[in-house]
C-alpha positions, 0 to 999 in steps of 0.5 A: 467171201463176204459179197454186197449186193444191190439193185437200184434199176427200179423205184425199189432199193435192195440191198443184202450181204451174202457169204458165198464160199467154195463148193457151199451155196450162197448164204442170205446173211441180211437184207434190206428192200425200201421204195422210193418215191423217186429214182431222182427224189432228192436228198430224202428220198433217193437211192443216191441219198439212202444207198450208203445208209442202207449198206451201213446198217447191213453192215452194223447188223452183222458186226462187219465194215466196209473192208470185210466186204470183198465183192460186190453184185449189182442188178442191171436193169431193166430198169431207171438208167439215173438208178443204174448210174447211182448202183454202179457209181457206188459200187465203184466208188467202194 
């Protein structure tokens, strides 16, 4: 199963792809880990604004779509509520 994992508590965004199937341990397929310079930094410079793109090119490097994913993860905290609340409102809206 192809799960997608992010965490968006803190200034840093992480994103990654992970096979997980049954009986074997996680595998790391891809990742990506950028710092922003703001939770609330904009069009530029936030998660909310970087978020999908960061999923996208996960994604394209592994020759996979959106529905090849079929789980998603998230990281809650602690951390930036508003950076909780763009985690959460994508994976959601996914």
């Amino acid at each position: 199963m192809l799960v997608a994992a992010l965490d968006t508590a803190t200034l840093t965004l992480s994103c990654a792809l992970v096979e997980i199937g049954p009986g074997a341990a996680p595998e790391l397929l891809c990742d990506r880990t950028d710092r922003s310079a703001a939770p609330g930094a904009g069009p530029s410079g936030g998660h909310g604004a970087r978020l999908p793109g960061a999923l996208q090119d996960l994604l394209v490097a592994l020759g996979k779509t959106l529905p090849d994913v079929e789980g998603y993860a998230i990281g809650l905290g602690p951390g930036s509520f508003t950076g909780l609340r763009i985690g959460l409102a994508t994976w959601k809206g996914l």
